[in-house]
CHARMM-style PDB file with segment names, atoms N, HN, CA, C and O in Angstrom:
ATOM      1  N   UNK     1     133.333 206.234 101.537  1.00  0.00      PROA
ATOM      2  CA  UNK     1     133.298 206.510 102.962  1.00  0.00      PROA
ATOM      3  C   UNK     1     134.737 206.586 103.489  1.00  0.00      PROA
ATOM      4  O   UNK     1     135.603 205.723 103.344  1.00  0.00      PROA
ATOM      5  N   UNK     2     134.848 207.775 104.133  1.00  0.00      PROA
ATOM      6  HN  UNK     2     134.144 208.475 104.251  1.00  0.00      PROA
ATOM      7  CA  UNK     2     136.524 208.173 104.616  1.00  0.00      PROA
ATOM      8  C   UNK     2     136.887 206.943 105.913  1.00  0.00      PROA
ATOM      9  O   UNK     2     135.895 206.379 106.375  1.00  0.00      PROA
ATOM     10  N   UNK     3     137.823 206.670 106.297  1.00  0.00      PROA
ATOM     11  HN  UNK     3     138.628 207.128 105.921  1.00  0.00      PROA
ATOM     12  CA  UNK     3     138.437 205.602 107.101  1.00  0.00      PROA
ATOM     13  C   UNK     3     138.566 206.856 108.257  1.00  0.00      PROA
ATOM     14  O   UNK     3     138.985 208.008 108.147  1.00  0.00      PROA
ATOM     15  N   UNK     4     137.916 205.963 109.618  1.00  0.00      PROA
ATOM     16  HN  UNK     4     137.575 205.027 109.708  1.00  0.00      PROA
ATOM     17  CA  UNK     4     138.234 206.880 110.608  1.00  0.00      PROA
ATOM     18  C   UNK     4     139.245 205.786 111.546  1.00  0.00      PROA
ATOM     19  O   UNK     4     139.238 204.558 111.458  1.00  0.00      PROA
ATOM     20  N   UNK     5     140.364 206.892 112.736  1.00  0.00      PROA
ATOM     21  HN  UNK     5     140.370 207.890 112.807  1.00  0.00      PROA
ATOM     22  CA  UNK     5     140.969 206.148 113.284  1.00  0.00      PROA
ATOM     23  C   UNK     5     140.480 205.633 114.481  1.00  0.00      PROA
ATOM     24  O   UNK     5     140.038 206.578 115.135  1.00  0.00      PROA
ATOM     25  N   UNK     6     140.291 204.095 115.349  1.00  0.00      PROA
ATOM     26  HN  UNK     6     140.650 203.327 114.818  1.00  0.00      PROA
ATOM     27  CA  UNK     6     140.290 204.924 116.792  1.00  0.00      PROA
ATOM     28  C   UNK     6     141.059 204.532 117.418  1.00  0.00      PROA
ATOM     29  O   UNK     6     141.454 203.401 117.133  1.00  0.00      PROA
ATOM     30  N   UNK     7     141.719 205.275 118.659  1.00  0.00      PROA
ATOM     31  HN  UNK     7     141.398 206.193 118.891  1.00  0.00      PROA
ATOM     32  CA  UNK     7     142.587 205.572 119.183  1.00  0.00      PROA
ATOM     33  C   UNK     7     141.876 204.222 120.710  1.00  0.00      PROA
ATOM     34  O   UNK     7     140.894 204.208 121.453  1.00  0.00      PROA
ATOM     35  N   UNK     8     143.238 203.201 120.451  1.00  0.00      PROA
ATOM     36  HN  UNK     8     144.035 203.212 119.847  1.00  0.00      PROA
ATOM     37  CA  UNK     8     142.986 202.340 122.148  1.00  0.00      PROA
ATOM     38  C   UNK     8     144.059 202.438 122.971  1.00  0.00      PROA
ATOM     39  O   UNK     8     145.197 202.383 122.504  1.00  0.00      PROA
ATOM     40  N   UNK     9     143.854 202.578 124.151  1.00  0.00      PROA
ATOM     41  HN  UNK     9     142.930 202.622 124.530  1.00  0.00      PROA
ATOM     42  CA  UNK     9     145.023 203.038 125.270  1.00  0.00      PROA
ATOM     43  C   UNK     9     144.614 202.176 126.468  1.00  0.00      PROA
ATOM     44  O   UNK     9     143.622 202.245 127.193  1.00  0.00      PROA
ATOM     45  N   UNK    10     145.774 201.256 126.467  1.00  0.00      PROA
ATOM     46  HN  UNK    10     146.580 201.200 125.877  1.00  0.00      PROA
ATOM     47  CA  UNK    10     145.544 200.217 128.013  1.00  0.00      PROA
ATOM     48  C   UNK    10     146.291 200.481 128.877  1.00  0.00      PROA
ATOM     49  O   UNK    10     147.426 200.364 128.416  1.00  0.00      PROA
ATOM     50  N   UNK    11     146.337 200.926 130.394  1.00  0.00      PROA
ATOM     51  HN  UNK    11     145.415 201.022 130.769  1.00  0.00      PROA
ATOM     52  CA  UNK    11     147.446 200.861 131.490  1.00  0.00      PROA
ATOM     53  C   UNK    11     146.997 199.689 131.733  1.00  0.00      PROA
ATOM     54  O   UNK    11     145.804 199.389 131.783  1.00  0.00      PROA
ATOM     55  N   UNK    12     148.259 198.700 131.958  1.00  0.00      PROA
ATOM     56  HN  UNK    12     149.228 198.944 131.917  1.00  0.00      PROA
ATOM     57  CA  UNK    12     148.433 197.344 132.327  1.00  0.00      PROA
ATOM     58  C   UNK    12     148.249 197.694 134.186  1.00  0.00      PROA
ATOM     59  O   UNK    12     147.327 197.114 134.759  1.00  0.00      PROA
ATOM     60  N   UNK    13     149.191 198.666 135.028  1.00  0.00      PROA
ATOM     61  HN  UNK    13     149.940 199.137 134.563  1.00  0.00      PROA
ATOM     62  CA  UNK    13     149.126 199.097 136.143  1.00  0.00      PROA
ATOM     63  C   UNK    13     147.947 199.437 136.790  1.00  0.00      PROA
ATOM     64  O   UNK    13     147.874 199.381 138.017  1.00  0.00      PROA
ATOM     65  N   UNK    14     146.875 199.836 135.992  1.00  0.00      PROA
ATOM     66  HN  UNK    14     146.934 199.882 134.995  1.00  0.00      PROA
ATOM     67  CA  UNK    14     145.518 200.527 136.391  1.00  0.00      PROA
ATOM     68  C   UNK    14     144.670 199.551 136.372  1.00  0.00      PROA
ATOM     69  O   UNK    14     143.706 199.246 137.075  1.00  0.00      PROA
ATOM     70  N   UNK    15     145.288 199.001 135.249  1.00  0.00      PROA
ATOM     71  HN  UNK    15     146.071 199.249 134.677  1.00  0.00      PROA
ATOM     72  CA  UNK    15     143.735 197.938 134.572  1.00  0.00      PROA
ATOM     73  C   UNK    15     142.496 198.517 133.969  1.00  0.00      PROA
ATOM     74  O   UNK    15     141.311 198.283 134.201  1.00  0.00      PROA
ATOM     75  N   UNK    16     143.044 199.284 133.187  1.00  0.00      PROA
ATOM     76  HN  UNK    16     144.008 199.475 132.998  1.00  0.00      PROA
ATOM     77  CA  UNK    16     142.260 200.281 132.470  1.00  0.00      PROA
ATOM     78  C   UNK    16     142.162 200.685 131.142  1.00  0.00      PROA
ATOM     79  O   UNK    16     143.025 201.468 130.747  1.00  0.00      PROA
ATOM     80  N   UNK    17     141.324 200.330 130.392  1.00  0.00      PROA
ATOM     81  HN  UNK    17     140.623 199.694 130.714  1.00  0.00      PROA
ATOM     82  CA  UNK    17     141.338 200.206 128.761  1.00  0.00      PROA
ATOM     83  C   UNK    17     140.807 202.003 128.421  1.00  0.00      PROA
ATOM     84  O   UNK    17     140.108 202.446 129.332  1.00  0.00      PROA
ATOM     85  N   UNK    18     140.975 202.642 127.672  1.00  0.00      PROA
ATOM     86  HN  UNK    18     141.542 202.281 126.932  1.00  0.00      PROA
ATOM     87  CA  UNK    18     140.185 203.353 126.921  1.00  0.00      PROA
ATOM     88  C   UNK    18     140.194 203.292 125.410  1.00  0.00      PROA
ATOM     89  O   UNK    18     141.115 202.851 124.723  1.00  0.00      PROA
ATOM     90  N   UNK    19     139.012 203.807 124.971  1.00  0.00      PROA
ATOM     91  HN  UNK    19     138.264 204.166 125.529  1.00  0.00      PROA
ATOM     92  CA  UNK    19     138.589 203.468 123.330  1.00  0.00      PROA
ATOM     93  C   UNK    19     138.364 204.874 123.098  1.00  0.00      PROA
ATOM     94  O   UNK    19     137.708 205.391 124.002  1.00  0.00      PROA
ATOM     95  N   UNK    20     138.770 205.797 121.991  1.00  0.00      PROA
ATOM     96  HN  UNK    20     139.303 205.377 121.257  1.00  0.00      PROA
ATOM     97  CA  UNK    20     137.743 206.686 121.702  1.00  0.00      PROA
ATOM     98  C   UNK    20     137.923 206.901 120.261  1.00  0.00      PROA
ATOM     99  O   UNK    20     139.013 206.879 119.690  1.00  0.00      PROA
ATOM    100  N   UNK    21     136.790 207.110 119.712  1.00  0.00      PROA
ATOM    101  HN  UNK    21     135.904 207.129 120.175  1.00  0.00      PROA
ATOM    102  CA  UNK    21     136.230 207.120 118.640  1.00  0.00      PROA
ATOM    103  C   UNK    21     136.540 208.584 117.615  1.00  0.00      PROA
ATOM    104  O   UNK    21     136.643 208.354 116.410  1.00  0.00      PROA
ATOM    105  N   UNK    22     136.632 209.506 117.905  1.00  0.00      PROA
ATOM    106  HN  UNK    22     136.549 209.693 118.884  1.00  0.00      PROA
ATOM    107  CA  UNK    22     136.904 210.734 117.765  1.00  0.00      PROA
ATOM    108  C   UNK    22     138.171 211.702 118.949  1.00  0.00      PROA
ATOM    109  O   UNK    22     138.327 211.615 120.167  1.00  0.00      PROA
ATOM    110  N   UNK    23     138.658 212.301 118.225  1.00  0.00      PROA
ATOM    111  HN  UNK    23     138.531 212.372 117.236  1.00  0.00      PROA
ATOM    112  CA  UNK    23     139.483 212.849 119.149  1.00  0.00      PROA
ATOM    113  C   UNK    23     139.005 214.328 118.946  1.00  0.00      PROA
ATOM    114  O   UNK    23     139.162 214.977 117.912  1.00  0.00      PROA
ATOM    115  N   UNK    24     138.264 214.855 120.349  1.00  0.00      PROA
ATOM    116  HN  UNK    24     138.137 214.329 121.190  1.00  0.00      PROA
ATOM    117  CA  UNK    24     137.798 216.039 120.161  1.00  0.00      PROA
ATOM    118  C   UNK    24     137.284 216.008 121.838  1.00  0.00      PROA
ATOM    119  O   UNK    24     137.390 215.012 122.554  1.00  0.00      PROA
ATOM    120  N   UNK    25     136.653 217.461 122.311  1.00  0.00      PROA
ATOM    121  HN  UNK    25     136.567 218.270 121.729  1.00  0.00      PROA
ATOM    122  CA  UNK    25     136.529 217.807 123.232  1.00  0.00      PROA
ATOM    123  C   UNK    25     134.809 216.780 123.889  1.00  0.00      PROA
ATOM    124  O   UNK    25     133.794 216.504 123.250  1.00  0.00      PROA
ATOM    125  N   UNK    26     135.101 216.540 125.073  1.00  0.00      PROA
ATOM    126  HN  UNK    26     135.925 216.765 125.592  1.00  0.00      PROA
ATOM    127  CA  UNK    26     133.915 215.977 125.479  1.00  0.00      PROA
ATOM    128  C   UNK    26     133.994 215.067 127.332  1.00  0.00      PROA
ATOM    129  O   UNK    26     134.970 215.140 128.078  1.00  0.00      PROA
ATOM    130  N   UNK    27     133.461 214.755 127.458  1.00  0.00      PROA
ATOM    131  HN  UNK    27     132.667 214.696 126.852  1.00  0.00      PROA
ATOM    132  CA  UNK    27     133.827 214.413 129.106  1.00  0.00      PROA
ATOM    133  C   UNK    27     133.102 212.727 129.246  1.00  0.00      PROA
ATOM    134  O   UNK    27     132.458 212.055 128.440  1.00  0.00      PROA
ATOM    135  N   UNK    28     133.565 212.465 130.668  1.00  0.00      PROA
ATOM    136  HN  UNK    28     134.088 213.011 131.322  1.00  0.00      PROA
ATOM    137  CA  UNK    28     132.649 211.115 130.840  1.00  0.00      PROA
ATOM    138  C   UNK    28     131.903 210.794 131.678  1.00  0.00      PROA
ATOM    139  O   UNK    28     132.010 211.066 132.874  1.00  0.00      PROA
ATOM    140  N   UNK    29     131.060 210.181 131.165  1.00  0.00      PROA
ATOM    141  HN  UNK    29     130.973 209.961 130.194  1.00  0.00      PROA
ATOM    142  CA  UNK    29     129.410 209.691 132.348  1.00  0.00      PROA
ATOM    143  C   UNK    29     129.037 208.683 132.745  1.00  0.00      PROA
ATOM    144  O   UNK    29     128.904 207.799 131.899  1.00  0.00      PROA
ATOM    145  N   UNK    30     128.873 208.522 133.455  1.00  0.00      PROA
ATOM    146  HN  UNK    30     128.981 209.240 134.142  1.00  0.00      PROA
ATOM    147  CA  UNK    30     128.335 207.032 133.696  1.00  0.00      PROA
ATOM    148  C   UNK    30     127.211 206.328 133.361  1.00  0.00      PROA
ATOM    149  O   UNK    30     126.158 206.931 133.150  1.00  0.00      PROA
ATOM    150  N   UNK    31     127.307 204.785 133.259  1.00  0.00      PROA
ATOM    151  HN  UNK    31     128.162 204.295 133.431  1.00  0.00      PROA
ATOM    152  CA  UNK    31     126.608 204.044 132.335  1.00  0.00      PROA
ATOM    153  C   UNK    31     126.121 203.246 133.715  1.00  0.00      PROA
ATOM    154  O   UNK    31     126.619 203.258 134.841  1.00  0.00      PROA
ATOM    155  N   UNK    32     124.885 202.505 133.163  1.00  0.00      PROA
ATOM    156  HN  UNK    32     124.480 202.495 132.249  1.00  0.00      PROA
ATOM    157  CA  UNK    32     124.776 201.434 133.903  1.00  0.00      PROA
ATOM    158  C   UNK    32     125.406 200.259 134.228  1.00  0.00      PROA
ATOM    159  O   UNK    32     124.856 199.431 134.954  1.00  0.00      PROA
ATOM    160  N   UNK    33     126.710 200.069 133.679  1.00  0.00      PROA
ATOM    161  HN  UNK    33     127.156 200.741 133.088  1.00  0.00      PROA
ATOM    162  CA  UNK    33     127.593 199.608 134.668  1.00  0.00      PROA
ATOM    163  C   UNK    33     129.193 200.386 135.190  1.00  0.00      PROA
ATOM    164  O   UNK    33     130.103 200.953 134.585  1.00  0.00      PROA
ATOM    165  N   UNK    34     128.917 200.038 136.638  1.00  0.00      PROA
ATOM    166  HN  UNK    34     128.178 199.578 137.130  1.00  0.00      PROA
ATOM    167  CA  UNK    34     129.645 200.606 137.022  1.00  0.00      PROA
ATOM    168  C   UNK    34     131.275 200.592 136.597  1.00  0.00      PROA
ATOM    169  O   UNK    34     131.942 201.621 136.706  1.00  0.00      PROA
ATOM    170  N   UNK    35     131.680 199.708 136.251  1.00  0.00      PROA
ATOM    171  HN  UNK    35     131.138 198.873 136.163  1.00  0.00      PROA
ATOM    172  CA  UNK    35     133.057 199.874 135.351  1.00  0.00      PROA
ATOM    173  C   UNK    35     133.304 200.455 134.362  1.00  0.00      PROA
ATOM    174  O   UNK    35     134.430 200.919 134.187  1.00  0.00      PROA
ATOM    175  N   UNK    36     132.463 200.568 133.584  1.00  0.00      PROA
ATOM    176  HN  UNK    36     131.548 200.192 133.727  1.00  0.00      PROA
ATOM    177  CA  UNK    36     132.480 201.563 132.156  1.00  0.00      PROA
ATOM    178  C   UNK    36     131.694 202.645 132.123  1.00  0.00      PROA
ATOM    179  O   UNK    36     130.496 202.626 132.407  1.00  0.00      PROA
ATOM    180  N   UNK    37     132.610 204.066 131.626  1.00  0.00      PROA
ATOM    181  HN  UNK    37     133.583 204.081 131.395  1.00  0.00      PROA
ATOM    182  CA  UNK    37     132.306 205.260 131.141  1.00  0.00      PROA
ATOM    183  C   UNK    37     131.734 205.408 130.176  1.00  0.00      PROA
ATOM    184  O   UNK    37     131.540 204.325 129.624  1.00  0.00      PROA
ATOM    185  N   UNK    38     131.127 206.668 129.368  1.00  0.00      PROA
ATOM    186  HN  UNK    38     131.285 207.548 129.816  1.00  0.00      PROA
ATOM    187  CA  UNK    38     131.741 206.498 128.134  1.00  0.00      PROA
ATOM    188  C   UNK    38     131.868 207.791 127.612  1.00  0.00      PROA
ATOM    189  O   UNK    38     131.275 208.650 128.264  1.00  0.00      PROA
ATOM    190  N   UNK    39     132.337 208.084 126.845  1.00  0.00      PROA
ATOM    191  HN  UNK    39     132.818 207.386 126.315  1.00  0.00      PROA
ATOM    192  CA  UNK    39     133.258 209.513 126.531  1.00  0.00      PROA
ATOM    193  C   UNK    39     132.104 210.617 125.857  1.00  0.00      PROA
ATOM    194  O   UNK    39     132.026 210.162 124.715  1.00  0.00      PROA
ATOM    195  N   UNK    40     131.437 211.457 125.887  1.00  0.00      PROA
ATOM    196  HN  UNK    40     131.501 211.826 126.814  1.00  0.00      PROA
ATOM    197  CA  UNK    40     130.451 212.202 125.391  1.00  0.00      PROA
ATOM    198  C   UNK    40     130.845 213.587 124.855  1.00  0.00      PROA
ATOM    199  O   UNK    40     131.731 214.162 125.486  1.00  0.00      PROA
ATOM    200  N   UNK    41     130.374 214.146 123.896  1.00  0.00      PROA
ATOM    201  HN  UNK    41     129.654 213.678 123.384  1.00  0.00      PROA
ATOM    202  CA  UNK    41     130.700 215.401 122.597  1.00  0.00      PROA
ATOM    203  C   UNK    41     129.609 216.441 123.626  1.00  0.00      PROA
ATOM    204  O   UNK    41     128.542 216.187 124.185  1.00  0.00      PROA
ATOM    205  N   UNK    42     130.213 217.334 123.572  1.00  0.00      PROA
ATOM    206  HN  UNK    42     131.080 217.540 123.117  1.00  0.00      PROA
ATOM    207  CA  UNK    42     129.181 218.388 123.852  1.00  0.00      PROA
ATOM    208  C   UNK    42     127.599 218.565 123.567  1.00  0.00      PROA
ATOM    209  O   UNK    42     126.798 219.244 124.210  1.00  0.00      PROA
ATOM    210  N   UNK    43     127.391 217.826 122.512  1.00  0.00      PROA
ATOM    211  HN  UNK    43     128.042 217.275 121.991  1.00  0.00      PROA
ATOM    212  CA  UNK    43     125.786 217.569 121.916  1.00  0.00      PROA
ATOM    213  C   UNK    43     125.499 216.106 122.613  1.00  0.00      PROA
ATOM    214  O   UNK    43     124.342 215.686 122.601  1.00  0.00      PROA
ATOM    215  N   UNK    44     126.693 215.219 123.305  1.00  0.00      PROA
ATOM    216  HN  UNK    44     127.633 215.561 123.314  1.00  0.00      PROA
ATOM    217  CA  UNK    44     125.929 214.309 123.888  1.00  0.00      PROA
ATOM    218  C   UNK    44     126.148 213.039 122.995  1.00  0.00      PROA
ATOM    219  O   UNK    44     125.798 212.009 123.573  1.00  0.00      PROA
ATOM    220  N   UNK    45     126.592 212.873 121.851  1.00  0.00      PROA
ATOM    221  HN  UNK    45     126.876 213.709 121.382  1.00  0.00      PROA
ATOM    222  CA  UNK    45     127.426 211.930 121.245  1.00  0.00      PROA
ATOM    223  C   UNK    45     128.436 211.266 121.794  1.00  0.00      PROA
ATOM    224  O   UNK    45     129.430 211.877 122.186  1.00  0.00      PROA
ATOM    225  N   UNK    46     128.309 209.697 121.917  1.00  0.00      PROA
ATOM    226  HN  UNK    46     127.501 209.200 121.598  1.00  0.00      PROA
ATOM    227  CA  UNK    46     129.274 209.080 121.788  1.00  0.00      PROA
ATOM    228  C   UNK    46     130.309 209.264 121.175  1.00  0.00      PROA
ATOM    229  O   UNK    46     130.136 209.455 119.972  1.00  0.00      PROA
ATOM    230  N   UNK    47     131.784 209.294 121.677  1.00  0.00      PROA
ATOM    231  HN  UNK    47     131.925 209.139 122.654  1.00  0.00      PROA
ATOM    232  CA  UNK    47     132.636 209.720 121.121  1.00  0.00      PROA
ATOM    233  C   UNK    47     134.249 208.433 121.251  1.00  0.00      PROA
ATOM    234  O   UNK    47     135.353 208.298 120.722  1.00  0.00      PROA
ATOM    235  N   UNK    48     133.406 207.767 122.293  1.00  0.00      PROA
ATOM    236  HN  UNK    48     132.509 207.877 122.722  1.00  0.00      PROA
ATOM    237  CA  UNK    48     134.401 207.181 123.148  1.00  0.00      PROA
ATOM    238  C   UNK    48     133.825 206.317 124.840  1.00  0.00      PROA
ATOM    239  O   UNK    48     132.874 206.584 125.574  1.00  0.00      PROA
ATOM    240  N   UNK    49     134.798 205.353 124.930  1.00  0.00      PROA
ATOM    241  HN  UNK    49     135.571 205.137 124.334  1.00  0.00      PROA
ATOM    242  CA  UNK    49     134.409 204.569 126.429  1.00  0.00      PROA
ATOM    243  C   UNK    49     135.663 204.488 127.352  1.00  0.00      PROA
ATOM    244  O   UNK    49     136.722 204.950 126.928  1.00  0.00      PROA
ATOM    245  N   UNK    50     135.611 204.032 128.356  1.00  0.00      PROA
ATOM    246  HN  UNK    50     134.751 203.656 128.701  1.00  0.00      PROA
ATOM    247  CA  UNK    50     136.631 203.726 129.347  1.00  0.00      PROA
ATOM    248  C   UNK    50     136.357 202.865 130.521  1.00  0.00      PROA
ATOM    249  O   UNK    50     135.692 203.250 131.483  1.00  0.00      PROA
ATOM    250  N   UNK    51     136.801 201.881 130.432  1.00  0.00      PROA
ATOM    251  HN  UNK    51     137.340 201.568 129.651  1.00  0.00      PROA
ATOM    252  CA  UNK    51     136.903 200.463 131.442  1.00  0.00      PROA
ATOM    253  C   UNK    51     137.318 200.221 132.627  1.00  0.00      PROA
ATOM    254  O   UNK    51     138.208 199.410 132.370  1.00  0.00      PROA
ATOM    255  N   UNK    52     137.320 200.365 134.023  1.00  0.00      PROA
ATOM    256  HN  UNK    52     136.597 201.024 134.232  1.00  0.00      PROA
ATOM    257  CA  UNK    52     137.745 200.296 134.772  1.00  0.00      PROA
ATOM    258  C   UNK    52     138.132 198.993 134.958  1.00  0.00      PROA
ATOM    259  O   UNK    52     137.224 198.294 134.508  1.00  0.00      PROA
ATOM    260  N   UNK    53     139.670 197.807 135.712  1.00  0.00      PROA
ATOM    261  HN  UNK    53     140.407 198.375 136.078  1.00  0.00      PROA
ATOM    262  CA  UNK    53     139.493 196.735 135.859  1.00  0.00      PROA
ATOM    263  C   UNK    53     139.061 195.934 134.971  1.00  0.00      PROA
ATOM    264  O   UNK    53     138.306 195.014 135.286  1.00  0.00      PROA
ATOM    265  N   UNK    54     139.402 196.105 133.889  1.00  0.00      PROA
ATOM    266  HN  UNK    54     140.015 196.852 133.633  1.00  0.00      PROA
ATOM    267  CA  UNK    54     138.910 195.329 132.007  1.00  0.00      PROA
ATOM    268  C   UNK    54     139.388 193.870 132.566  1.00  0.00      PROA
ATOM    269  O   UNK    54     138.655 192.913 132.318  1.00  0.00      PROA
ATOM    270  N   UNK    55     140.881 193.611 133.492  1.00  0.00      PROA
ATOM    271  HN  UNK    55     141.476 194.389 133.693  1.00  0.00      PROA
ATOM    272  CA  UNK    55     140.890 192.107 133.327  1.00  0.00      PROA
ATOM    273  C   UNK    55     139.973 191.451 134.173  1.00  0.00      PROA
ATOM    274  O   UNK    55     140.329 190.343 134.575  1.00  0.00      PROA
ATOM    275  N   UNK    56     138.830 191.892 134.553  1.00  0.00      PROA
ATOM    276  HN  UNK    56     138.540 192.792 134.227  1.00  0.00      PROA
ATOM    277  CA  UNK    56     137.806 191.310 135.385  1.00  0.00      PROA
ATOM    278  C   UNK    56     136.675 190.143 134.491  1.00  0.00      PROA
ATOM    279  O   UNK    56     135.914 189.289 134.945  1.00  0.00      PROA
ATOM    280  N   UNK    57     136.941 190.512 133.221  1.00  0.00      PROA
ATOM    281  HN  UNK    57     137.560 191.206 132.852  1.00  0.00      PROA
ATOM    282  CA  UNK    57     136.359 190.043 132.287  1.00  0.00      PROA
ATOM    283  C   UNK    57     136.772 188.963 131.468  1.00  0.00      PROA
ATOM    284  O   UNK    57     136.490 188.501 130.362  1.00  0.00      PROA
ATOM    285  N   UNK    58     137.407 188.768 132.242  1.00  0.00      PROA
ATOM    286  HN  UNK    58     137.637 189.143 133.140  1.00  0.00      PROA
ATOM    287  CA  UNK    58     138.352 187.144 131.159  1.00  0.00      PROA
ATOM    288  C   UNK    58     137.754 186.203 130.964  1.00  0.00      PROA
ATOM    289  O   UNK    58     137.858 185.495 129.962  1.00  0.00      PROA
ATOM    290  N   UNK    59     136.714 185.958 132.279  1.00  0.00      PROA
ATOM    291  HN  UNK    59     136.629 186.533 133.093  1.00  0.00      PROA
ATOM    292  CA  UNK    59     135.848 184.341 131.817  1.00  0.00      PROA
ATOM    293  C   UNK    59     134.538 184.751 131.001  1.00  0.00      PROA
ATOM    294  O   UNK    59     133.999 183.862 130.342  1.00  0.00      PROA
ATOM    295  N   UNK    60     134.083 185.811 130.998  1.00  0.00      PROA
ATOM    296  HN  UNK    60     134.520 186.534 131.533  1.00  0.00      PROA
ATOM    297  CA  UNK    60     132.649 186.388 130.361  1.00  0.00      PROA
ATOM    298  C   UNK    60     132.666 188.445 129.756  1.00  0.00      PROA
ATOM    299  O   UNK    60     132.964 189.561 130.180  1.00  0.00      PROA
ATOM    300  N   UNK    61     132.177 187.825 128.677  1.00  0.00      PROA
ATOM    301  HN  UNK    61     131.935 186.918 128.332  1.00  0.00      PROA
ATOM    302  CA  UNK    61     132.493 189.529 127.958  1.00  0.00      PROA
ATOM    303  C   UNK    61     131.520 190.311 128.662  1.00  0.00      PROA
ATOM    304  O   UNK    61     130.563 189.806 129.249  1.00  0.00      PROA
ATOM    305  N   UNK    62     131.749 191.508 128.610  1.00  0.00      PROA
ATOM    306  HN  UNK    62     132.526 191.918 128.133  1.00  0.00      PROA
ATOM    307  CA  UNK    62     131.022 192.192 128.715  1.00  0.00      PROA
ATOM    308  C   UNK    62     130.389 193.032 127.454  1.00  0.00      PROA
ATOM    309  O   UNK    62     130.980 193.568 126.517  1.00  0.00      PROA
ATOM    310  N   UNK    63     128.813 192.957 127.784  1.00  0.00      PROA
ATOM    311  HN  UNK    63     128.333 192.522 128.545  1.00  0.00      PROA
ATOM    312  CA  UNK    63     127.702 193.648 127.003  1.00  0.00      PROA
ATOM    313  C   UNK    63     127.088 194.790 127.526  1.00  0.00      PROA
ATOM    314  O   UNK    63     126.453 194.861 128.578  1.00  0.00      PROA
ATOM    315  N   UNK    64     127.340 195.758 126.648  1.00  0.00      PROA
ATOM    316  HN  UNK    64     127.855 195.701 125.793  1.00  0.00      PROA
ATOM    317  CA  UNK    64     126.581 197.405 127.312  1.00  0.00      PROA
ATOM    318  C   UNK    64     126.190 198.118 126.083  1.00  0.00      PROA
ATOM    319  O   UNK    64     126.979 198.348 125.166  1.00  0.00      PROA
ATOM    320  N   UNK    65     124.910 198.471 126.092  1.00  0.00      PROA
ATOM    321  HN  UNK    65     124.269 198.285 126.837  1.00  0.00      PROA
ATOM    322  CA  UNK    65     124.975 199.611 125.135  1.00  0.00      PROA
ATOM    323  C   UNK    65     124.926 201.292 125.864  1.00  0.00      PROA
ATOM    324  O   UNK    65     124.382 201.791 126.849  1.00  0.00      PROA
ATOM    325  N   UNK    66     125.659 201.693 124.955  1.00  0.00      PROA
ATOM    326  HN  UNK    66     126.100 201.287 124.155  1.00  0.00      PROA
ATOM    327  CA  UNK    66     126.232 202.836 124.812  1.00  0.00      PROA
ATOM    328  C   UNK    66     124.831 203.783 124.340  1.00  0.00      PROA
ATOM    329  O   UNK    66     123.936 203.332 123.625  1.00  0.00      PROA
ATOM    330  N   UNK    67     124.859 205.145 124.890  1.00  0.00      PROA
ATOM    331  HN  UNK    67     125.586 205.511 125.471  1.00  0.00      PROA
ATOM    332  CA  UNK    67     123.545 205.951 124.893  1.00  0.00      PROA
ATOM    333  C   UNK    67     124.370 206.356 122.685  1.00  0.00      PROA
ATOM    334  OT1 UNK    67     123.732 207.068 121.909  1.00  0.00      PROA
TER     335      UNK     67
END
């Protein structure tokens, strides 16, 4: 099984994490919670997420599944 990379990008200024899983064309939608995106492939694949305000989460993680 080939090693894939993924790519994490935090603005400390924004407070804003992104993750994505693939680097390829695709946009973002919203999830049932309102702080997190998550990055979608033209067929609708997960590809990737994005966090609004991530340090909001320091005393309790956050749990979401991803479509």
């Amino acid at each position: 099984m080939a090693r894939q990379a993924v790519r994490v990008w935090y603005d400390p200024e924004g407070d804003y994490l992104e993750v994505l899983f693939e680097r390829k064309a695709g946009y973002f939608r919203e999830t049932k919670h309102d702080q997190v995106m998550e990055k979608v492939d033209n067929e609708g694949k997960v590809i990737g997420f994005s966090i609004l305000k991530v340090s909001s989460f320091k005393k309790e993680p956050l749990e979401l599944a991803l479509s």
